[in-house]
N, C-alpha and C positions, 0 to 999 in steps of 0.2 A: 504494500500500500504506500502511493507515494503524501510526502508529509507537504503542505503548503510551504512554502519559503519566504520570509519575512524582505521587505524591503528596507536597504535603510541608505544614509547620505551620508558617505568617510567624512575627514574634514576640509577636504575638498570641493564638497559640496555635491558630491557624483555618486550616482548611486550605486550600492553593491546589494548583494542575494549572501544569505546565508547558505552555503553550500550543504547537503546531507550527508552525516556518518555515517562511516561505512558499517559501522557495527553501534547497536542500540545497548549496552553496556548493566546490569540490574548498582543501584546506587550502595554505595562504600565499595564496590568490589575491584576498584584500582589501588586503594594502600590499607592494609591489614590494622582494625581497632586494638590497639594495646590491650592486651589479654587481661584477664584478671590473676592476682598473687593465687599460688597453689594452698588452698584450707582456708583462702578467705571466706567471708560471708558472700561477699561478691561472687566467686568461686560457684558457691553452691546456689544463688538466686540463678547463674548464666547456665548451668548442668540443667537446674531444673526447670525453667521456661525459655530458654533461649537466649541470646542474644538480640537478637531482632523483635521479641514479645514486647510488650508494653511493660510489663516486670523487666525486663532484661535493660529497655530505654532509661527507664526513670531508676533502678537500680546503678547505671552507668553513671549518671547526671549527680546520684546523692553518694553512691561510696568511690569518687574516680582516686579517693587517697588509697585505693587496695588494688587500683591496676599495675600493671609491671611497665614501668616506664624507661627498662634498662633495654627494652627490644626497642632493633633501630628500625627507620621507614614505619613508622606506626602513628598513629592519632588515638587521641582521648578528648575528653571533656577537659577545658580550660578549671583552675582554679579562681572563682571568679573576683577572690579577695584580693589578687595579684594586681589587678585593675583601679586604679586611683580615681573615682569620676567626682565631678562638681556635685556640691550639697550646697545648700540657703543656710542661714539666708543672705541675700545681698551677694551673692558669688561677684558680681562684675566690682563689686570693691574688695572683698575679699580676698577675692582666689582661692580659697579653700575647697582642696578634694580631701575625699577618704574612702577605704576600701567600697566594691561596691558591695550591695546585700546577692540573693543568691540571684542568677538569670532568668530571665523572662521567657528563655527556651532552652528547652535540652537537645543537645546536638543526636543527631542519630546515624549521621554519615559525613563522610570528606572522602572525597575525592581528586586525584591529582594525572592532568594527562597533559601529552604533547599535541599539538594539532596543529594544522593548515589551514587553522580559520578562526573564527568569534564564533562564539556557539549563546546564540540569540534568548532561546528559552533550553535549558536543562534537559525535559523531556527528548529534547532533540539527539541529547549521547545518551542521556538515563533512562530507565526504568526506576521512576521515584520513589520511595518508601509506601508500600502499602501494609498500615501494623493497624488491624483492629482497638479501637479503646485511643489509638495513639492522633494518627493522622484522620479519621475519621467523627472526629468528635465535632458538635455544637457547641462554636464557644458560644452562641446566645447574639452574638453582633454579625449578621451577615457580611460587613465588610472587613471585618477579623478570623481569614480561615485559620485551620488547625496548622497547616506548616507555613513556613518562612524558609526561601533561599537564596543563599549569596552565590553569587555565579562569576568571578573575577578573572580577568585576563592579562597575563603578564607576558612583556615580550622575553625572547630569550637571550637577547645579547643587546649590545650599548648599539643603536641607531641613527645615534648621536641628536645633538640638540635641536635641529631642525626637521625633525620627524614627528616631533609633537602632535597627539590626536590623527598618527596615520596609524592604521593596523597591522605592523609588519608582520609577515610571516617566518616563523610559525610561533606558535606562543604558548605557554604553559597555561592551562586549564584548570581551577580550582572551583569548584563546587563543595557548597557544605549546605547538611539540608538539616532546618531544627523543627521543634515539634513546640506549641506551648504548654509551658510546664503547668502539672497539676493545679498550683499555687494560684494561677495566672489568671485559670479557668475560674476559681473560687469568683476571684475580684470582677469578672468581666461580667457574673452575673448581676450587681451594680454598679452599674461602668461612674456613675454618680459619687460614688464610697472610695474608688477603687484610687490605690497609692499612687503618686504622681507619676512614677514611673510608665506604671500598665495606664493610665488614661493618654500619656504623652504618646507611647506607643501606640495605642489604640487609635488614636487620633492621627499619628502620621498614616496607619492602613488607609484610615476614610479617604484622605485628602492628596494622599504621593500621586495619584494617577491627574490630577487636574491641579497640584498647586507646586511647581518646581522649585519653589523658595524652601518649603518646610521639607520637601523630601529631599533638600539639600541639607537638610541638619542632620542626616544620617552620618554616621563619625566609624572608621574604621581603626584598629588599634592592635600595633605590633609590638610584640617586646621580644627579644633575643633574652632568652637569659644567661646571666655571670658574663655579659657582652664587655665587659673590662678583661676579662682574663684569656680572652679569644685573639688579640693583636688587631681590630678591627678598627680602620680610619675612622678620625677623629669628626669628619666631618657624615660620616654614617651615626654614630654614637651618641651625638648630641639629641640627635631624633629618635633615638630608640623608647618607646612607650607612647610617644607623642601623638597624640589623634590626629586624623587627618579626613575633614569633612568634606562626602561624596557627592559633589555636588552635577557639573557640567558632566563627569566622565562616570554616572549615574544614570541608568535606564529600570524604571520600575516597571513590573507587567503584574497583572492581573490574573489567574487563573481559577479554576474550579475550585479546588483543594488547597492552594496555597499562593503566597504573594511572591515575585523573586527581584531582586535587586542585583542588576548586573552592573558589573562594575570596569570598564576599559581602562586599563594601569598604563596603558598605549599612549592616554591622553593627560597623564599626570605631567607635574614641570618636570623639567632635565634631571636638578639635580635629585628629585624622588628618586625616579627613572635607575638615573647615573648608578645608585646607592643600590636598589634592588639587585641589579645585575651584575653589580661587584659583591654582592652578597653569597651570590647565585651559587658559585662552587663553592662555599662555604658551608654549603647547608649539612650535610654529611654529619657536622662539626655542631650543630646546632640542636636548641629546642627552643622554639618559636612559638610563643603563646601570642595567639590573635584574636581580637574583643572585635564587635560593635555595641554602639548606643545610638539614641537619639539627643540631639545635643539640648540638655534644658537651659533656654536662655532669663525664664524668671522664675521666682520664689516655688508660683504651684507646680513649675514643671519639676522641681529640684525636690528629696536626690536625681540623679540620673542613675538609671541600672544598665546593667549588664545584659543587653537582648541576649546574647547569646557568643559563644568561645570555644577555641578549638585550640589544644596545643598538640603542636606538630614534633615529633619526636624525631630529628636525626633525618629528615626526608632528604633522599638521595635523588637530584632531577634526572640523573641518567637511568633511573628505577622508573622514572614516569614511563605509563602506557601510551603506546603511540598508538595514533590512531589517525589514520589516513584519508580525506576529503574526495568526495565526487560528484557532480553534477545531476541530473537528473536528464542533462541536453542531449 
């Protein structure tokens, strides 16, 4: 069955087609979830309902301090105390951040591949998470489905500075697909009650598809950790944890079952750019915790939580699945 193909305008202004994978891929199944410790309690919730269960998700999300994080090329749940965001009151005089509370969604996949293209909406390489109880629930707001994913595009090498917002080929692929957390679901049945957090979020769902200013305060968020004791330039280092709000190089879509926020790293300035892909062979060497939020800019939006995190254990880019582009012509 052939899939429709999306139109869209480089920065060129010209249009391109999103080309179709040659293989339809089922979701987490390009880097292995950090296992759980052998006699943990984790251990025995993963034996006895699965991995993929609704026990086995939200078991991931609440015990990720009993997974084994010494295997490399793997992904877990982020710790999401690790993340410093803005609290009230008065932050714009303040500045005061503090850890954030727990996330707003539990990760349930990531994903990492090579390609010959942008890959538009998810479904296009995935087979998305289908977990009863999980991705199938009423959160009570129809414009708040049950998953959220981030769909981000990194090129693979320096293209240098006047490449900005082109799509060079080929580019690594990063997909992470989250679920909302039990917690989340409580609050959304009075979205009027509910902690500034979940309403600020709830409110970016309503409004990203028709108001580009707000669903520009979506904030992404890298930290390397013990990035001092790795030899890593000074001028990468400074920005290490440091949000960086997705704005222009930001595509929201709308779907049945869930919202997806893509993100073209193609269109970030040079020196983002510069910095990711002198990171690039380094990763091997790494473990990479990465946040979003929505950025709370007054009192009632404040705290800001933690949507949702993924730390990356060790990923090796020449471990990324390749996966090769074709037309339809």
């Amino acid at each position: 069955m052939s899939r429709r193909r999306l139109n869209r305008k480089d920065s060129n202004g010209e249009s391109t087609r999103s080309p179709s994978f040659q293989r339809i891929r089922l979701s987490g199944s390009t880097i292995p979830r950090a296992p759980p410790r052998s006699g943990s309690n984790l251990a025995d919730i993963i034996e006895k309902y699965g991995p993929t269960s609704a026990e086995g998700i939200h078991a991931f999300s609440s015990m990720k301090d009993e997974c084994d994080d010494t295997v490399d090329h793997a992904y877990m749940n982020a710790e999401t105390s690790l993340f410093h965001l803005r609290i009230g009151p008065n932050y714009k005089k303040t500045k005061t951040k503090a850890p954030s509370c727990n996330a707003l969604c539990d990760l349930i996949s990531c994903d990492f591949i090579h390609a010959e293209t942008f890959l538009d909406n998810a479904k296009n390489a995935f087979n998305l998470p289908n977990i009863p109880g999980v991705t199938d629930v009423d959160t009570g707001l129809e414009y708040v489905p049950p998953m959220f994913v981030v769909n981000s595009w990194l090129p693979t090498k320096d293209h240098g500075a006047f490449s900005n917002g082109r799509i060079e080929k080929p580019s690594y692929i990063v997909v992470m697909v989250f679920a909302i957390s039990e917690w989340v679901l409580e609050e959304l049945k009075d979205i009027e009650k509910a902690s500034p957090g979940v309403r600020l979020f709830a409110e970016w769902c309503r409004v990203s598809d028709t108001d580009p200013d707000f669903k520009g305060r979506f904030k992404a968020i890298g930290m390397v950790e013990d990035i001092e004791s790795l030899g890593i330039p000074g001028f990468i280092t400074k920005f290490n944890g440091k949000p960086a709000l997705i704005s222009k190089s930001g595509t929201f879509s709308r779907h049945e079952n869930y919202i997806e926020l893509s993100t073209n790293i193609h269109m970030w300035q040079y020196i983002a750019r510069k910095g990711l892909v002198t990171l690039l062979p380094h990763f091997p060497r790494f473990v990479v915790n990465v946040g979003f939020t929505i950025e709370g800019r007054s009192d009632e939006d404040l705290p800001e939580v933690l949507l949702g995190g993924c730390r990356m254990i060790r990923i090796d880019p020449s471990k990324a699945v390749v996966d090769g582009v074709h037309d339809d012509d």
